[in-house]
MARGU-743640 format. One record per atom (N, C-alpha, C, O, CB): residue number from 1; residue in one letter; chain; x, y, z. Coordinates in Angstrom, 3 decimals. Glycine has a CB too. Example, Ala and Ser with C-alpha at 12.3 -4.5 7.8 and 13.67 -1.06 7.14 Angstrom:
% residues 2
   n res chain       xx       yy       zz
   1   A     A   13.190   -5.690    7.800
   1   A     A   12.300   -4.500    7.800
   1   A     A   13.200   -3.300    7.800
   1   A     A   14.236   -3.319    8.465
   1   A     A   11.308   -4.473    9.046
   2   S     A   12.850   -2.250    7.080
   2   S     A   13.670   -1.060    7.140
   2   S     A   12.900    0.030    7.870
   2   S     A   13.409    1.138    8.039
   2   S     A   14.084   -0.598    5.725
% end
This chain:
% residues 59
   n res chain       xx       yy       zz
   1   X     A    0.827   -1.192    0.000
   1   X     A    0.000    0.000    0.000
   1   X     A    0.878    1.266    0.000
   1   X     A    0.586    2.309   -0.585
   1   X     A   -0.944   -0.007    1.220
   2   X     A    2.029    1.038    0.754
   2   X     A    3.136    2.357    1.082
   2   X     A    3.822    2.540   -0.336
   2   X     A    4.358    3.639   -0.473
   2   X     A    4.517    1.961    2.445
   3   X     A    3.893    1.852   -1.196
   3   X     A    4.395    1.470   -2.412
   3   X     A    3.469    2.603   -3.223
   3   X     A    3.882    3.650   -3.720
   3   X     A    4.197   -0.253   -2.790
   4   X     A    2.017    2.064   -3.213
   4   X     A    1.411    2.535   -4.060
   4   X     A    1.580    3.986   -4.175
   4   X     A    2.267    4.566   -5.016
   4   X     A    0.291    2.142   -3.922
   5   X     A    0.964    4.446   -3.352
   5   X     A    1.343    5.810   -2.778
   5   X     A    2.547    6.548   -2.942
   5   X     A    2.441    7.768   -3.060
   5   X     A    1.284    5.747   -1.569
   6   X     A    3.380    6.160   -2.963
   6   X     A    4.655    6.728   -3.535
   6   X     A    4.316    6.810   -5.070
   6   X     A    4.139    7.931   -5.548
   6   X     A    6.042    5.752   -3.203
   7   X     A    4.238    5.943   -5.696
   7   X     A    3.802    5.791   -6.858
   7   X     A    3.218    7.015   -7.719
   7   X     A    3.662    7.737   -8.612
   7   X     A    2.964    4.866   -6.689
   8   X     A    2.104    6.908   -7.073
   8   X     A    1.029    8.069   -7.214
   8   X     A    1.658    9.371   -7.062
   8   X     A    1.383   10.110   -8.007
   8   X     A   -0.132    7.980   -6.137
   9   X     A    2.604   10.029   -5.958
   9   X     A    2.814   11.223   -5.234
   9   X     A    3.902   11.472   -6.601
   9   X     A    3.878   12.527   -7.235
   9   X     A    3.401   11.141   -3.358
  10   X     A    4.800   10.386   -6.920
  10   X     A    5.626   10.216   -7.523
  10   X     A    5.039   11.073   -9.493
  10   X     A    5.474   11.957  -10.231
  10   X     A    5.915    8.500   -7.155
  11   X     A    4.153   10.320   -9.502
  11   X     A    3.127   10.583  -10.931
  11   X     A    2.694   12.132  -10.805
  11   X     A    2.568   12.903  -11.757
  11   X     A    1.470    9.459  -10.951
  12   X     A    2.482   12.449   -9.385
  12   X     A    1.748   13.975   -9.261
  12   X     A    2.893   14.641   -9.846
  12   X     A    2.911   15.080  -10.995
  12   X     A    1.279   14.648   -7.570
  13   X     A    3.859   14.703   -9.008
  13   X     A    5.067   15.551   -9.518
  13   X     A    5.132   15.609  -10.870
  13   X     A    4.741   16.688  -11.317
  13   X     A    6.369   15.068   -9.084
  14   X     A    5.615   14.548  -11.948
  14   X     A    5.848   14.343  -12.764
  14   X     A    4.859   15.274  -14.009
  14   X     A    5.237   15.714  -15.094
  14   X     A    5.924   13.084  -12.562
  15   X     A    3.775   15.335  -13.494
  15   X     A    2.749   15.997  -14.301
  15   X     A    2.411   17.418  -13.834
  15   X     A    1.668   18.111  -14.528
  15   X     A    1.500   15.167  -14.292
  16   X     A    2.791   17.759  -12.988
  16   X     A    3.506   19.324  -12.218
  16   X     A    4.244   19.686  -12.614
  16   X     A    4.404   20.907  -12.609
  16   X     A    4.037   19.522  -11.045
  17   X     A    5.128   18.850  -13.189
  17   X     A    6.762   19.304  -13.925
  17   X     A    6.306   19.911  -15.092
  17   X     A    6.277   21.108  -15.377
  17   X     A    7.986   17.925  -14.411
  18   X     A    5.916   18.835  -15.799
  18   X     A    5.381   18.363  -17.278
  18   X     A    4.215   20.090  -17.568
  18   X     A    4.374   20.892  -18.487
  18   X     A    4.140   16.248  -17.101
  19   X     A    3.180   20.167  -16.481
  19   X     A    2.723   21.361  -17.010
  19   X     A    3.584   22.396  -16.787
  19   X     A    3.414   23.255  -17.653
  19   X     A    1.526   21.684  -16.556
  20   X     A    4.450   22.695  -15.988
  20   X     A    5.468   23.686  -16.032
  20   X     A    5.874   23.924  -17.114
  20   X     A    5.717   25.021  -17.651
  20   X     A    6.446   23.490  -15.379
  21   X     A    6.526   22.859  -17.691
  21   X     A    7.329   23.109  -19.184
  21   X     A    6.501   23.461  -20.382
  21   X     A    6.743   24.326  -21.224
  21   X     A    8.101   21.780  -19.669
  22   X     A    5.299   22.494  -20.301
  22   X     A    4.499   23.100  -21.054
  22   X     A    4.390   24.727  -21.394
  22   X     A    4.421   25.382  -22.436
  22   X     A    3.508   22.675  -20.578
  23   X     A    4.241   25.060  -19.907
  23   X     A    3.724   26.509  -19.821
  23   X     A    5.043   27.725  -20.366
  23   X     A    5.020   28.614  -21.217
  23   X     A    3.237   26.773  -17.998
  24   X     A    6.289   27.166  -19.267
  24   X     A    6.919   28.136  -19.692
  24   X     A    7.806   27.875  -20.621
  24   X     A    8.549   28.840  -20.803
  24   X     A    7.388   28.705  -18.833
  25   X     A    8.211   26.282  -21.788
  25   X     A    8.829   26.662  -22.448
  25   X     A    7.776   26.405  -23.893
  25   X     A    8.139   26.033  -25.009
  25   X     A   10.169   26.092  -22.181
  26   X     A    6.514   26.712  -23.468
  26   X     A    5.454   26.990  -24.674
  26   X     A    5.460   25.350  -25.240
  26   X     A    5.218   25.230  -26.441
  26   X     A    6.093   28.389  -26.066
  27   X     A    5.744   23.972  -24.388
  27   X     A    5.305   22.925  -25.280
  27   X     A    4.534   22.179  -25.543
  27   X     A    4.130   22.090  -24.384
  27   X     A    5.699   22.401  -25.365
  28   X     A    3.776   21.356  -26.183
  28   X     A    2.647   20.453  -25.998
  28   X     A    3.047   19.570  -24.525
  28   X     A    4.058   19.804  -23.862
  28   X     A    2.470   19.405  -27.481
  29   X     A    2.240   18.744  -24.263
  29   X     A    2.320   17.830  -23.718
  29   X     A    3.455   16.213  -23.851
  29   X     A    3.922   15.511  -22.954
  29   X     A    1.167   17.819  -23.865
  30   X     A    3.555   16.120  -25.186
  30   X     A    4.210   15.205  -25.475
  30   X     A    5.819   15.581  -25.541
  30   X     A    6.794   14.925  -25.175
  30   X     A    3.614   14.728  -26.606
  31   X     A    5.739   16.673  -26.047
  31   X     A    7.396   17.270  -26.468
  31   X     A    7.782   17.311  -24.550
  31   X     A    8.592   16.483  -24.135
  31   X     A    7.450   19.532  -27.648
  32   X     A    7.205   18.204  -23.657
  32   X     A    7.168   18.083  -22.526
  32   X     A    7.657   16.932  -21.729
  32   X     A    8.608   16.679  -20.991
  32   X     A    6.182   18.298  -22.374
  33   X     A    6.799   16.454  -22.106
  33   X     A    7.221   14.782  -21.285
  33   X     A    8.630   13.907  -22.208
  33   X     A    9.354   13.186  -21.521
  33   X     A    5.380   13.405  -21.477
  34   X     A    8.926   14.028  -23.716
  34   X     A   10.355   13.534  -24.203
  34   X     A   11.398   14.680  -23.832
  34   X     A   12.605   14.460  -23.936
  34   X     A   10.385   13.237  -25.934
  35   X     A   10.965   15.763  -23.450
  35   X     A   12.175   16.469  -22.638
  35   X     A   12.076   15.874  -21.202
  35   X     A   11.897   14.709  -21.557
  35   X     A   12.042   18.252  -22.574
  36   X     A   12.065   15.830  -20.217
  36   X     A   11.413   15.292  -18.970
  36   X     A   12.506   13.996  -19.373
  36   X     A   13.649   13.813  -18.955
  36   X     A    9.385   15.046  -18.878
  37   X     A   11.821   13.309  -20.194
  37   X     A   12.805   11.657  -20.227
  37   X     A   14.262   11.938  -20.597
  37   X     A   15.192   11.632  -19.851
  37   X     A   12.214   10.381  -21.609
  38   X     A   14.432   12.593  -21.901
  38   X     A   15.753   12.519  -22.115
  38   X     A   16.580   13.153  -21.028
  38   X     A   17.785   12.913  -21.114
  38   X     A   16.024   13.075  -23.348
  39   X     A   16.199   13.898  -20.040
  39   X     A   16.636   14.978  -19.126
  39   X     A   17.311   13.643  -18.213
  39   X     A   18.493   13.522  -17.892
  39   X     A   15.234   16.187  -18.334
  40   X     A   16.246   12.755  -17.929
  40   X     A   16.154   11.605  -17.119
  40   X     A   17.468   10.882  -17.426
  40   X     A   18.447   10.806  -16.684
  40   X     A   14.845   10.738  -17.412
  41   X     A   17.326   10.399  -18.570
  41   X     A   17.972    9.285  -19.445
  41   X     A   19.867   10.193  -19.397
  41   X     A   20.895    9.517  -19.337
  41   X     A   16.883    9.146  -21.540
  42   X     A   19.866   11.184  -19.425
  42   X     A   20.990   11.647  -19.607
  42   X     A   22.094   11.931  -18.382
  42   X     A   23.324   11.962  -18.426
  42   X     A   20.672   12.674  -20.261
  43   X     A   21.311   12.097  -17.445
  43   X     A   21.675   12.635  -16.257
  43   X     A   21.411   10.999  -15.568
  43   X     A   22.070   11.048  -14.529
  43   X     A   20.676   14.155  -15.689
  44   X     A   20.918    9.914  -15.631
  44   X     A   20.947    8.778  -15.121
  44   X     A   20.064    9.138  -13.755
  44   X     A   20.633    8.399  -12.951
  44   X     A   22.453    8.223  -14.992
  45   X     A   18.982    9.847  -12.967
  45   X     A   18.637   10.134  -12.468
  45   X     A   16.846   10.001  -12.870
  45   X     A   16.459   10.153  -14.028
  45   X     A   19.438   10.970  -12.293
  46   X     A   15.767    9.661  -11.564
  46   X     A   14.400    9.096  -11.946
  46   X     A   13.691   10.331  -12.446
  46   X     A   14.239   11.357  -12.042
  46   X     A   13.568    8.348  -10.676
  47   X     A   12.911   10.479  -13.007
  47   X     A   11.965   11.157  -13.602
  47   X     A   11.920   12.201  -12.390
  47   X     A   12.295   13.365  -12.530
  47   X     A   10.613   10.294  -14.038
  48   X     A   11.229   11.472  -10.697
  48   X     A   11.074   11.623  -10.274
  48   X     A   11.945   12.934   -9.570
  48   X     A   11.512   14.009   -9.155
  48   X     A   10.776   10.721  -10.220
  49   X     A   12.973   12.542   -9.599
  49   X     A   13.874   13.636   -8.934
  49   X     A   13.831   14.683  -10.360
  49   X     A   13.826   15.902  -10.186
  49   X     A   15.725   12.958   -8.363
  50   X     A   13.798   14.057  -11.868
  50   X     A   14.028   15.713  -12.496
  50   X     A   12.712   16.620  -12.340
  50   X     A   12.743   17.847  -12.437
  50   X     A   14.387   15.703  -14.327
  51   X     A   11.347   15.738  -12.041
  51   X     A   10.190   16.647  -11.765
  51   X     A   10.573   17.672  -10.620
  51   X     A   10.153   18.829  -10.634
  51   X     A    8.883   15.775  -11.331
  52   X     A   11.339   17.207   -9.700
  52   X     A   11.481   17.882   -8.546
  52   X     A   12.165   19.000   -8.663
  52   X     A   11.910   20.106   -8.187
  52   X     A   11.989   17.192   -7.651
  53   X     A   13.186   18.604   -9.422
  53   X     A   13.734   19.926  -10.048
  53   X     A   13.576   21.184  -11.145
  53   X     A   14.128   22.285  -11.157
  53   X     A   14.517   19.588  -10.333
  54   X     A   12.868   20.747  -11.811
  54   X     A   11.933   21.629  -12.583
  54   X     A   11.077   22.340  -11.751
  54   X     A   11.225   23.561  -11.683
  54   X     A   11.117   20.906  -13.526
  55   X     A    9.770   21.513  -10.781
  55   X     A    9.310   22.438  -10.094
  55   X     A   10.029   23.439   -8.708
  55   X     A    9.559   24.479   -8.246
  55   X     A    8.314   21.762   -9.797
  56   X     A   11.302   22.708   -8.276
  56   X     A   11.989   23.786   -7.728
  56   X     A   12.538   25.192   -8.586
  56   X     A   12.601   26.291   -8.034
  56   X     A   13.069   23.119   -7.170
  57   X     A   12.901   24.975   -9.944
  57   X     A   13.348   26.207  -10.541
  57   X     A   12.386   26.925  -11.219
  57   X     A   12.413   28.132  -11.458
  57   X     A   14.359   26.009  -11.391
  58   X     A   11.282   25.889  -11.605
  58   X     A   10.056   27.517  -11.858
  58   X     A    9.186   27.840  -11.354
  58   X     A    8.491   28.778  -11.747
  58   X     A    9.304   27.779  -12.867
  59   X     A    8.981   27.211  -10.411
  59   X     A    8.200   27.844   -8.949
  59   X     A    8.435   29.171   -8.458
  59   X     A    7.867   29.562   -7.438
  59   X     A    8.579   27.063   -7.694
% end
């Protein structure tokens, strides 16, 4: 159950991020989220932590 929940809190972020970028670097949804991954994929680090960081810098 403690699993799940992370899961979820985990997904919120991710789509907090995701409209961030949307918003401020003007992208759809999809371009959004393959920036988000490659960000991921490059830096070897979870989605999770780059959501965190996105919404720390445009907050």
């Amino acid at each position: 159950m403690e699993s799940l929940k992370k899961q979820i809190e985990a997904r919120k972020k991710i789509e907090r991020a995701k409209g961030l970028l949307m918003k401020v670097k003007k992208l759809d949804e999809d371009e959004a989220y393959t920036l988000m991954r490659k960000m991921s994929m490059d830096s070897t680090l979870p989605m999770e932590v780059i959501a965190e960081r996105i919404l720390t810098k445009y907050s």
